[in-house]
C-alpha positions in Angstrom: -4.0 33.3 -14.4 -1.8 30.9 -16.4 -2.8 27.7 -14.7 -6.5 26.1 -14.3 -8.0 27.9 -11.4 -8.0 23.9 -9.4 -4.2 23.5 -9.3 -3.3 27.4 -8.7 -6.1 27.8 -6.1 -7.8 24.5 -5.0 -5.3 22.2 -4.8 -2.8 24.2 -2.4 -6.0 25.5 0.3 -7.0 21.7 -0.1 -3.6 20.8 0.9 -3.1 23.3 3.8 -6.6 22.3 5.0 -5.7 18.8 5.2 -1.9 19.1 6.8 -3.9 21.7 9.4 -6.6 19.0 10.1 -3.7 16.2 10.4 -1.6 17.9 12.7 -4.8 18.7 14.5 -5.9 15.4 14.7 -2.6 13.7 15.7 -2.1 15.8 18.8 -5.6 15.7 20.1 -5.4 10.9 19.4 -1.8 11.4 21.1 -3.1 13.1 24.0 -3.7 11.0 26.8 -6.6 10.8 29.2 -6.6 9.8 32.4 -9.2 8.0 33.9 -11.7 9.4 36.4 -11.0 7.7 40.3 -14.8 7.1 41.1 -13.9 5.0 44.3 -12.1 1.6 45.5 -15.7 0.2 46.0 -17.0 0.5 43.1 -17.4 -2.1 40.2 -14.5 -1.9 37.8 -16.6 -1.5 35.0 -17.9 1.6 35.9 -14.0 3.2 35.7 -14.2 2.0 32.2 -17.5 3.7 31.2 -16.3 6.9 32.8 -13.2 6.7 30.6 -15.1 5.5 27.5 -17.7 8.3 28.1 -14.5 11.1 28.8 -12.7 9.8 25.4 -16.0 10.5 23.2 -16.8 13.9 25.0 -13.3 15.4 24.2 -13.0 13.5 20.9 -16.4 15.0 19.7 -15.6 18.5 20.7 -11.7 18.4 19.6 -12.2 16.9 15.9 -15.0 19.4 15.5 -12.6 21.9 16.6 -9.9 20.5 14.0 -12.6 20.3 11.2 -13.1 23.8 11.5 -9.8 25.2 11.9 -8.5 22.8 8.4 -12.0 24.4 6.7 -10.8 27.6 7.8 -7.2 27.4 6.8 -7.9 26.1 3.4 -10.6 29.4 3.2 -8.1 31.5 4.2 -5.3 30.3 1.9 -8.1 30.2 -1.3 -8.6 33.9 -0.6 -5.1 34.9 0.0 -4.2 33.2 -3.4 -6.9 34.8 -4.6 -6.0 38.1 -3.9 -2.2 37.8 -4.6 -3.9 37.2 -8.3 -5.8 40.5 -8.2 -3.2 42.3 -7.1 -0.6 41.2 -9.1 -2.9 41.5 -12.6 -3.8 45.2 -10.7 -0.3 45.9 -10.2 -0.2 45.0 -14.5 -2.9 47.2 -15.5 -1.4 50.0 -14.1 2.4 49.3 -15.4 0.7 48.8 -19.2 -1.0 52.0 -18.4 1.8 54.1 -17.3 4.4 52.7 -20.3 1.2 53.5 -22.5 1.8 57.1 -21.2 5.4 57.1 -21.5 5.4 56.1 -24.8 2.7 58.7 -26.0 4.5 61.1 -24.6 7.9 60.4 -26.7 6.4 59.5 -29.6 4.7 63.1 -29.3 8.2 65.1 -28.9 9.4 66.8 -31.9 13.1 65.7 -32.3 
């Protein structure tokens, strides 16, 4: 690998991680909630607990949801970047190889 292992590795599952948790994020703080109709005689305060209450039950489970999925994408791109490296310094190894062959193989002809 040419570059530091932060900018050719970190850095881009860092980024992906963070765009996935954004995108994440903004859709489930966009999303509206509608309040639950408890009754006409009912304090009006009540309404506005149930909704209060409704906001942090889907906001706990949803940005745990989008913390996990950004964690996961960022994993996922690390190890495909990662791979993509051993592959390609495979693919090398077994180029050098063969010309190392090819060229043995000439040099060893009579003319």
């Amino acid at each position: 690998m040419n570059a530091s292992p932060v900018k050719s590795i970190l850095l881009p599952a860092m980024l992906t991680g963070g765009s996935v948790f954004y995108l994440l994020t903004s859709v489930v703080i966009s999303r509206q909630i509608k309040p639950n109709v408890i009754g006409e005689t009912m304090p009006s305060t009540l309404p506005q607990y149930a909704l209060r209450e409704q906001q942090r039950n889907v906001a706990i489970r949803n940005v745990g949801f989008c913390i996990l999925a950004g964690t996961g994408s960022g994993l996922v791109v690390a190890a495909g970047i990662r791979q993509w490296y051993l592959y390609r310094k495979q693919t090398r190894q077994k180029q050098q190889a063969f010309s190392g062959q090819i060229s043995e193989f000439l040099s060893s002809r009579p003319e």
